[in-house]
VEXDO-565585 format. One record per residue (C-alpha): residue number from 1; residue in three letters; chain; x, y, z. Coordinates in nm, 3 decimals, m for minus. Each point is the difference from the previous one (the first is absolute). Layout:
residues N
+-----+---------+--------+---------+---------+---------+
: num : residuo : cadena :       X :       Y :       Z :
+-----+---------+--------+---------+---------+---------+
: NUM :     ala :      A :       X :       Y :       Z :
...
+-----+---------+--------+---------+---------+---------+
***
This chain:
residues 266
+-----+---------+--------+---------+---------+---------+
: num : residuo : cadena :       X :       Y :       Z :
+-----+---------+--------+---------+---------+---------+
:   1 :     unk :      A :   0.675 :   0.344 :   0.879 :
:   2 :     unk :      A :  m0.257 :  m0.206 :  m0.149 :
:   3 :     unk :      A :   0.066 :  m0.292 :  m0.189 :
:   4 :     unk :      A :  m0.269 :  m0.219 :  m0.211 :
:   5 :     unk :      A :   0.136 :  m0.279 :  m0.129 :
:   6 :     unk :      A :  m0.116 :  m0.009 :  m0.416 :
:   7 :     unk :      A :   0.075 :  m0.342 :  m0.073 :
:   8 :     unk :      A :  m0.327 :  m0.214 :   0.073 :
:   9 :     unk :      A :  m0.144 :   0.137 :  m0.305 :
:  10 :     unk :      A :  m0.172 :  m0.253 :  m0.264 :
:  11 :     unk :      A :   0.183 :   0.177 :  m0.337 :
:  12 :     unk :      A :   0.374 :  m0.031 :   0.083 :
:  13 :     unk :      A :   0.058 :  m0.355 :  m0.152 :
:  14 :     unk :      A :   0.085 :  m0.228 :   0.304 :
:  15 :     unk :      A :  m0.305 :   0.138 :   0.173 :
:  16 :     unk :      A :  m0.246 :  m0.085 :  m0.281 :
:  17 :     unk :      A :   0.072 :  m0.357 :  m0.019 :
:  18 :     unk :      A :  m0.050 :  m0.057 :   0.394 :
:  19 :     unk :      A :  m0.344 :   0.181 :   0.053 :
:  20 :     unk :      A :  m0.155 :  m0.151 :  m0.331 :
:  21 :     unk :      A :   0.114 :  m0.335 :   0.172 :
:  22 :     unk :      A :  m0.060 :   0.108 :   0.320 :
:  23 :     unk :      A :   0.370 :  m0.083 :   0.120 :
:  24 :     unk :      A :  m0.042 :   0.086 :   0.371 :
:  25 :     unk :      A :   0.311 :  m0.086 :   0.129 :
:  26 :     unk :      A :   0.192 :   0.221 :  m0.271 :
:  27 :     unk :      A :  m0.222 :   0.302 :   0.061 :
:  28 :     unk :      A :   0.063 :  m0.036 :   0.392 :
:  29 :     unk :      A :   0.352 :  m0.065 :  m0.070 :
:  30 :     unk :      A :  m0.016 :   0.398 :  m0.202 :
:  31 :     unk :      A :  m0.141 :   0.098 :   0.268 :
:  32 :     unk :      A :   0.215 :  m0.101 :   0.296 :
:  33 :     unk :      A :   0.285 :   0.086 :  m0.229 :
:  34 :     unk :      A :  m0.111 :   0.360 :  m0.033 :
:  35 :     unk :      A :  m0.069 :   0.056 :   0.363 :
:  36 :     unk :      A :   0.344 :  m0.109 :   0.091 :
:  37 :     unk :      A :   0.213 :   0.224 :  m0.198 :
:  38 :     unk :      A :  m0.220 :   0.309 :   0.111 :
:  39 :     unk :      A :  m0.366 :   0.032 :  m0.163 :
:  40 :     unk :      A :  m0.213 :   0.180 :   0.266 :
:  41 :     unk :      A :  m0.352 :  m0.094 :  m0.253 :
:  42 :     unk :      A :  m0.024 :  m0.252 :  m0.226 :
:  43 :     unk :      A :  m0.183 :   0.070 :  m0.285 :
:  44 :     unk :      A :  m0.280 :  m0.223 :  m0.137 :
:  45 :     unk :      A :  m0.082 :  m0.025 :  m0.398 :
:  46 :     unk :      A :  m0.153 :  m0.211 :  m0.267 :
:  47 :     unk :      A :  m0.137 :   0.287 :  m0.200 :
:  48 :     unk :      A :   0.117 :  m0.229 :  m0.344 :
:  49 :     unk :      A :  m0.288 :  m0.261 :   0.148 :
:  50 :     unk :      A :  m0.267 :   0.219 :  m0.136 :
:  51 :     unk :      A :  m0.296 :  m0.319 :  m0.012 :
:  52 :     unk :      A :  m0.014 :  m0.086 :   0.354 :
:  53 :     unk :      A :   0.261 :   0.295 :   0.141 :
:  54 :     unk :      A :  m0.238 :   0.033 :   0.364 :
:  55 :     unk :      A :   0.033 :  m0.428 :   0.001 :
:  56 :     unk :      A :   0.365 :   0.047 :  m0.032 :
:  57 :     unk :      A :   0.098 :   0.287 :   0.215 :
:  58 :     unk :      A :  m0.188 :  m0.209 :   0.308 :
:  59 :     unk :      A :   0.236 :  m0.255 :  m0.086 :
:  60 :     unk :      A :   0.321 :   0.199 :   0.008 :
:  61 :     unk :      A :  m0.115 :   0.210 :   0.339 :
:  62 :     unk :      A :  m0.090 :  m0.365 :   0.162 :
:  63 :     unk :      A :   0.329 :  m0.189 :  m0.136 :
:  64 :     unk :      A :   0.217 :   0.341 :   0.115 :
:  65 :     unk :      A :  m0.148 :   0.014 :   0.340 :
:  66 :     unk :      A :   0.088 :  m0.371 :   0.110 :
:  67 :     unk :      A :   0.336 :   0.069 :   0.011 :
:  68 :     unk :      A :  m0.011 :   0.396 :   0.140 :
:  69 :     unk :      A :  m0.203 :   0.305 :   0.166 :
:  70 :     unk :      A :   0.219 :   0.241 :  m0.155 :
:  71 :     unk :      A :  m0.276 :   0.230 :  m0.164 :
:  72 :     unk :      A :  m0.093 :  m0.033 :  m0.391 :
:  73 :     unk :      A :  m0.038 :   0.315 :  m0.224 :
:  74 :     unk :      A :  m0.285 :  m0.177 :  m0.236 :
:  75 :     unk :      A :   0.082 :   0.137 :  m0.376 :
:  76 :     unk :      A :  m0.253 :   0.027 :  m0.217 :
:  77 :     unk :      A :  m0.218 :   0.181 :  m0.261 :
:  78 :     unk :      A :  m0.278 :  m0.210 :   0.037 :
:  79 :     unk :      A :  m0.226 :   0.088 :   0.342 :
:  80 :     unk :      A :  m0.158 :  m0.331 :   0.005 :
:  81 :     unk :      A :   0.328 :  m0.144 :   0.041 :
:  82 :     unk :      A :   0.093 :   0.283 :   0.215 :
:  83 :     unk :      A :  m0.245 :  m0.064 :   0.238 :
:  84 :     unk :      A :   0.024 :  m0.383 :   0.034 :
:  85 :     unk :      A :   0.387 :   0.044 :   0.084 :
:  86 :     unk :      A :  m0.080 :   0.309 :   0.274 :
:  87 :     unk :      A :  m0.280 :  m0.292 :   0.125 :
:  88 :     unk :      A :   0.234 :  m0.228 :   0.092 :
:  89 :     unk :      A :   0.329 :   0.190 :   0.149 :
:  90 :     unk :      A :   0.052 :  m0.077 :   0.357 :
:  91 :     unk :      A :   0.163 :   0.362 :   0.072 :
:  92 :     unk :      A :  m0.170 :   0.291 :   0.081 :
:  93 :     unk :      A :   0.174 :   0.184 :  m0.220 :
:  94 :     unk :      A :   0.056 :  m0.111 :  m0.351 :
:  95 :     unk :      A :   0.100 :   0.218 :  m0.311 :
:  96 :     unk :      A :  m0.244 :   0.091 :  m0.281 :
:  97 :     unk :      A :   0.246 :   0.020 :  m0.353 :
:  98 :     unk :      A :  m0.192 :   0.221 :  m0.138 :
:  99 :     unk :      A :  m0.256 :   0.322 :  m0.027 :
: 100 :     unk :      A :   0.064 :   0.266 :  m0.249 :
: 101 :     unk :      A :  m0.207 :   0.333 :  m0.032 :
: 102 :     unk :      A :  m0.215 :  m0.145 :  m0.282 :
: 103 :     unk :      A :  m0.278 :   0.035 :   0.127 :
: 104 :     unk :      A :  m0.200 :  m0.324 :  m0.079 :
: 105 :     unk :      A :   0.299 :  m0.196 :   0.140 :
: 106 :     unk :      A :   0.019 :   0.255 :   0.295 :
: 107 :     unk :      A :  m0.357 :  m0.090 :   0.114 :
: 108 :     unk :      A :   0.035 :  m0.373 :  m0.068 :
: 109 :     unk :      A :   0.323 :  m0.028 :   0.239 :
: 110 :     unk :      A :  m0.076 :   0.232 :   0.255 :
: 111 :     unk :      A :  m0.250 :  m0.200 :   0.163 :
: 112 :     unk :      A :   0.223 :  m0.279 :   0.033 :
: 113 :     unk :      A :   0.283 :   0.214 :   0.136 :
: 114 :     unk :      A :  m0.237 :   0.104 :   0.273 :
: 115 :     unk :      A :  m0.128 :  m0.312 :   0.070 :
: 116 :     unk :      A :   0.278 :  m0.215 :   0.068 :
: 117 :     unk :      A :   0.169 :   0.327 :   0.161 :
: 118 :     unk :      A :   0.266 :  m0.067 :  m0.260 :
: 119 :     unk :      A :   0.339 :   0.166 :  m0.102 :
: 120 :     unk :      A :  m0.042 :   0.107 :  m0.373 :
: 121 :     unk :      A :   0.213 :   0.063 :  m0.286 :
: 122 :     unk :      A :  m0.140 :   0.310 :  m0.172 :
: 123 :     unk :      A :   0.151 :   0.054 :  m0.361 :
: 124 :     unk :      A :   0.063 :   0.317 :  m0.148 :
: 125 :     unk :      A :  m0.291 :  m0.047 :  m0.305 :
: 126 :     unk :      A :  m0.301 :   0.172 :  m0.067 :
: 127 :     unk :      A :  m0.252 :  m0.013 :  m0.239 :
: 128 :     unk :      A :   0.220 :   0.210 :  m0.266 :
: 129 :     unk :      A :   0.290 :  m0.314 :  m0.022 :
: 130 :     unk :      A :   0.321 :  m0.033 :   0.091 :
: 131 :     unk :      A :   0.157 :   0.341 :   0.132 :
: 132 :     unk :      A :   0.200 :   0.171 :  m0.241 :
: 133 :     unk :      A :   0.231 :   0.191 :   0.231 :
: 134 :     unk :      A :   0.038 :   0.118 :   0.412 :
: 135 :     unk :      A :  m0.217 :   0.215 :  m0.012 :
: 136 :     unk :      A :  m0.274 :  m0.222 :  m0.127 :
: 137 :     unk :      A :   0.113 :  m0.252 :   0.277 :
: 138 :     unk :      A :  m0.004 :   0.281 :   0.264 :
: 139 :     unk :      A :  m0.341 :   0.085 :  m0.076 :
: 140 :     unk :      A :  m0.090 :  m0.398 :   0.040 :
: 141 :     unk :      A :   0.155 :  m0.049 :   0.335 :
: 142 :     unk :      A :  m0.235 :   0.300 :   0.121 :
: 143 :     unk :      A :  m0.310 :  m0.166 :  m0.082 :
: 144 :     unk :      A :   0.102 :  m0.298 :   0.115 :
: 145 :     unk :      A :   0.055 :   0.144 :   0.322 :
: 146 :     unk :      A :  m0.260 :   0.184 :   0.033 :
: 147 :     unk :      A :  m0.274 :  m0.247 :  m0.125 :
: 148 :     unk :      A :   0.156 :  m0.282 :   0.225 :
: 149 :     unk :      A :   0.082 :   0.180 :   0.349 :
: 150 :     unk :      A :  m0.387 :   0.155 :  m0.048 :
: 151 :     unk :      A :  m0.112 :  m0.313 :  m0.011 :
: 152 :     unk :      A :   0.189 :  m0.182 :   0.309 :
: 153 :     unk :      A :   0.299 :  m0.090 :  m0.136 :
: 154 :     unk :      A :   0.300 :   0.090 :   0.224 :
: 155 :     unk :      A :   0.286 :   0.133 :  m0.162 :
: 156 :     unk :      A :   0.271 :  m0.266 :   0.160 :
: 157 :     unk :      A :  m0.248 :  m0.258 :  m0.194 :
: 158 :     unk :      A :   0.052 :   0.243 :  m0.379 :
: 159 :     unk :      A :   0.248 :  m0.148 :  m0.230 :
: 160 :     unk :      A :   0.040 :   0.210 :  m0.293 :
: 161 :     unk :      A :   0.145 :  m0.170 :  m0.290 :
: 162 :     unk :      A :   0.138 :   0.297 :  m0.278 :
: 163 :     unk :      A :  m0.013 :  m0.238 :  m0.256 :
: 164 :     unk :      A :   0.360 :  m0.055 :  m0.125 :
: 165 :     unk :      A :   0.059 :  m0.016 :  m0.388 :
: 166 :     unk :      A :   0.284 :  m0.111 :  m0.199 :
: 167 :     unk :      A :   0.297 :   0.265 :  m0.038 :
: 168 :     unk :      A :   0.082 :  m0.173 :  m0.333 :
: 169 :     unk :      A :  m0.383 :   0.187 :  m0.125 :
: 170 :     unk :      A :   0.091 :   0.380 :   0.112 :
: 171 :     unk :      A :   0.285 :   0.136 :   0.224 :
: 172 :     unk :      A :  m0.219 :   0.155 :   0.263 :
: 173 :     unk :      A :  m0.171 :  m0.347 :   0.051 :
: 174 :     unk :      A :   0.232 :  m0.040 :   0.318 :
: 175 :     unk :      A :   0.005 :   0.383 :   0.111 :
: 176 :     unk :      A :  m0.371 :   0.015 :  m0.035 :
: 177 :     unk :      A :  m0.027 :  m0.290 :   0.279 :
: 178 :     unk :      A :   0.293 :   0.154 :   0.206 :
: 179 :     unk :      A :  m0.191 :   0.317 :   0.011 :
: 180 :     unk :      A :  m0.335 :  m0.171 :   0.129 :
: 181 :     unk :      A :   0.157 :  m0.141 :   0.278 :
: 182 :     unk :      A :   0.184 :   0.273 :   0.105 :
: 183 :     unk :      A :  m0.307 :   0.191 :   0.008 :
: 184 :     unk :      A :  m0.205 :  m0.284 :   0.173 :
: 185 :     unk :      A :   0.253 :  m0.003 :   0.274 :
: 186 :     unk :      A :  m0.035 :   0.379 :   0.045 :
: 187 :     unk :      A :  m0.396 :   0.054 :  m0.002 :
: 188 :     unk :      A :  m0.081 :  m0.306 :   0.141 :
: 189 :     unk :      A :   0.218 :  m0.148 :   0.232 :
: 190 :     unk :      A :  m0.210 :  m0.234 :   0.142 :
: 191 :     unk :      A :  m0.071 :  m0.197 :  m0.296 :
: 192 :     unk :      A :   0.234 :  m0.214 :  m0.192 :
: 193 :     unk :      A :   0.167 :  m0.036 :  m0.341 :
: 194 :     unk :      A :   0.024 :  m0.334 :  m0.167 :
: 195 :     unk :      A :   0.073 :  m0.113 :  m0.364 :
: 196 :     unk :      A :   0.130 :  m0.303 :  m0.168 :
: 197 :     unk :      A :   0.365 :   0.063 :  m0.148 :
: 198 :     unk :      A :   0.034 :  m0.185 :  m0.322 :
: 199 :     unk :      A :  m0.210 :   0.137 :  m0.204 :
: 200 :     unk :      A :   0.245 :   0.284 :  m0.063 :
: 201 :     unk :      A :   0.294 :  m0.220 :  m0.147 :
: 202 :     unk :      A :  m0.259 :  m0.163 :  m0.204 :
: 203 :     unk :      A :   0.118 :  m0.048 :  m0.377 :
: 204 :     unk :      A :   0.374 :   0.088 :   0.120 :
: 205 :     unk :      A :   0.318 :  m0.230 :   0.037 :
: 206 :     unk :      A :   0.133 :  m0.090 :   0.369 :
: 207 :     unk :      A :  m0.335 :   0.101 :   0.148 :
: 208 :     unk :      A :   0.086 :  m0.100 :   0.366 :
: 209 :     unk :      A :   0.224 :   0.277 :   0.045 :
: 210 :     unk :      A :  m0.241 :   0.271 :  m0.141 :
: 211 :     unk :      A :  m0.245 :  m0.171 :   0.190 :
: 212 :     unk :      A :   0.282 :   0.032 :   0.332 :
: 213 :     unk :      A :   0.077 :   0.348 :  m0.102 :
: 214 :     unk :      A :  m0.368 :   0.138 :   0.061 :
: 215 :     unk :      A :  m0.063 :  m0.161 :   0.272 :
: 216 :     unk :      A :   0.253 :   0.198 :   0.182 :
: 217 :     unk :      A :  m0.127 :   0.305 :  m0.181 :
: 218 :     unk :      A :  m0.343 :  m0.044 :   0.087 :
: 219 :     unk :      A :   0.080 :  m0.073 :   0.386 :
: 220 :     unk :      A :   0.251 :   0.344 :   0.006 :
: 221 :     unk :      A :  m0.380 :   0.163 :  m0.129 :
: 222 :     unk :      A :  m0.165 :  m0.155 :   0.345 :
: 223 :     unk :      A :  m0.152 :  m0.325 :  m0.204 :
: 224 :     unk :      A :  m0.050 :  m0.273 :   0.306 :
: 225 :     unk :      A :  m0.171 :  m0.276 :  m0.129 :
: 226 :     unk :      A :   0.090 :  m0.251 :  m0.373 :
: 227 :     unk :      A :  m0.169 :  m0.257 :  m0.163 :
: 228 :     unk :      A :   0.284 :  m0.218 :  m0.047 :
: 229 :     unk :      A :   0.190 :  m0.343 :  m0.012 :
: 230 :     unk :      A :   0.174 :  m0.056 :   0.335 :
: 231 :     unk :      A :   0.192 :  m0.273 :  m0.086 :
: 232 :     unk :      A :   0.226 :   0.266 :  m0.237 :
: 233 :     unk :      A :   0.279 :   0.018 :   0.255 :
: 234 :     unk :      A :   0.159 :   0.322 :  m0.138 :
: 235 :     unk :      A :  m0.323 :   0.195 :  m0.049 :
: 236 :     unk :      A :  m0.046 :  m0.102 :   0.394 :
: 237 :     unk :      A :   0.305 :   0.069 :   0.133 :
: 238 :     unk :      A :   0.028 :   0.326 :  m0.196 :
: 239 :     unk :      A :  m0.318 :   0.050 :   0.199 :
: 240 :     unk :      A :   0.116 :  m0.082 :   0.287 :
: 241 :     unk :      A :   0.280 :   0.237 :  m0.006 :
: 242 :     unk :      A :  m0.182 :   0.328 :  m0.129 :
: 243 :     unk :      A :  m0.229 :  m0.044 :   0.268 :
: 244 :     unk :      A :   0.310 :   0.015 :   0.223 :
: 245 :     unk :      A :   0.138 :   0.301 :  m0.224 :
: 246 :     unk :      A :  m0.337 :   0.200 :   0.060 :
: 247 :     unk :      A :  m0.024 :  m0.025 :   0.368 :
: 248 :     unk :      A :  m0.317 :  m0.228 :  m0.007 :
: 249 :     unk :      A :   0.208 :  m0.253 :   0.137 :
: 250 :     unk :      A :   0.058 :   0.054 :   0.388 :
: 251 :     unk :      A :   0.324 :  m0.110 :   0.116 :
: 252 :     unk :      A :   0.022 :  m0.195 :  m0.403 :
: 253 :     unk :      A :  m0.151 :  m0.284 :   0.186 :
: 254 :     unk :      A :  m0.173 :  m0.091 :  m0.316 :
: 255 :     unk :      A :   0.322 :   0.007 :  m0.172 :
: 256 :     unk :      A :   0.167 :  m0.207 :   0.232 :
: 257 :     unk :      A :  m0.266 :  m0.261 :   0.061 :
: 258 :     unk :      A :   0.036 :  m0.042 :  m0.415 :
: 259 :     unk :      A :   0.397 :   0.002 :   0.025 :
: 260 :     unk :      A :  m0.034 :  m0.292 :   0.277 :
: 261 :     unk :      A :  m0.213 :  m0.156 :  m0.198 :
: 262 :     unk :      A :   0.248 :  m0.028 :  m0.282 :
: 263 :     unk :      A :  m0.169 :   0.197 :  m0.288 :
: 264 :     unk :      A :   0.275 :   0.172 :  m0.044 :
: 265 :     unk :      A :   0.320 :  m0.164 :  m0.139 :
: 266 :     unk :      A :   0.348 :   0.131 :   0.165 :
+-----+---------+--------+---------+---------+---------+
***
């Protein structure tokens, strides 16, 4: 399991204030925080700093890396920004978030992916939108396959992302993603399923639970990686104890090592 820890990101509203005023000490303090309770990545963005975005992101990757050498997944839609991040990690294998099948995009990222022999989030979008359904998906995560692995890309390093919608828009919105990953898991084994979780409680009451409820959904369908907040105790221990449930846990030393560590309450 795979965890990338979402919340050094410059639109959630305690974030903002600290990279605009360049608040090192908080942002390291997110950082160590994150590690701590269980991020594996942490991920890197300041996509709402759209003037000097590349300026920033060197910033963030230099202020994170003082205090760790835990690798960063750099997040961003912007490749100039992209690359300055990759520039400056000090591991040898940092995280990409993201490539789609678009094709303009594809071409853009790819070289950077290669390049800094990076792990890379690969969303489920081509050049016709959002997918509507499964199927649509299914057809994605084929491409995206194919186009990467034929072009270097080991599967272990192939994160596909199925693009989770709200189930408050269409009742198949969490089936459709359910379905993806099951059929990831079954063609490709190799490579890996990851997805952020609360988009699908979004516009919906009590949203952590819905948000708890697919998580364990998603990892029954083989999904082993999230983009997530760590410091959400129950959505890690419930993590924690599927992994134990679905025998990719040896011995539940995960499990334990969490239990000792007193995220659970008795």
């Amino acid at each position: 399991m795979l965890i990338v820890g979402e919340l050094i990101n410059s639109s959630r509203k305690d974030i903002k204030p600290a990279v605009e005023n360049k608040d090192a000490a908080f942002i390291q303090k997110i950082t160590k925080d994150q590690l701590a309770a269980g991020a594996n990545y942490i991920d890197v963005n300041c996509g709402t700093q759209v003037f000097n975005e590349p300026e920033v992101m060197e910033w963030l990757v230099k202020t994170v890396q003082e205090v760790t050498d835990a690798p960063l997944c750099i997040d961003t839609p912007n490749e100039k920004a992209l690359e300055a991040g990759l520039a400056l990690t000090k591991t040898k294998k940092p995280m990409v978030n993201s490539i789609t099948a678009e094709k303009e995009r594809f071409e853009i990222i790819l070289p950077l992916v290669q390049k800094y022999d990076a792990k890379v989030v690969a969303l489920c979008m081509d050049d016709s939108g959002m997918p509507e359904s499964a199927k649509d998906r299914i057809a994605i995560v084929d491409k995206l396959v194919k186009d990467l692995t034929s072009n270097g890309v080991a599967e272990d390093d192939i994160y596909l992302d199925p693009l989770v919608k709200p189930v408050s828009t269409g009742d198949k919105a969490g089936m459709d993603v359910l379905e993806t990953v099951r059929y990831i898991k079954e063609k490709y084994p190799n490579v890996h399923a990851i997805c952020g979780l609360s988009n699908i409680s979004f516009g919906l009451p009590n949203r952590k639970v819905l948000n708890q409820a697919f998580m364990l959904q998603t990892m029954t369908m083989g999904m082993d990686a999230y983009i997530l907040n760590p410091l959400d105790k129950t959505m890690m221990g419930f993590i924690y104890a599927s992994m134990a449930t679905l025998g990719r846990d040896p011995y539940c030393g995960n499990y334990l090592t969490a239990f000792r560590n007193g995220l659970y309450e008795e």
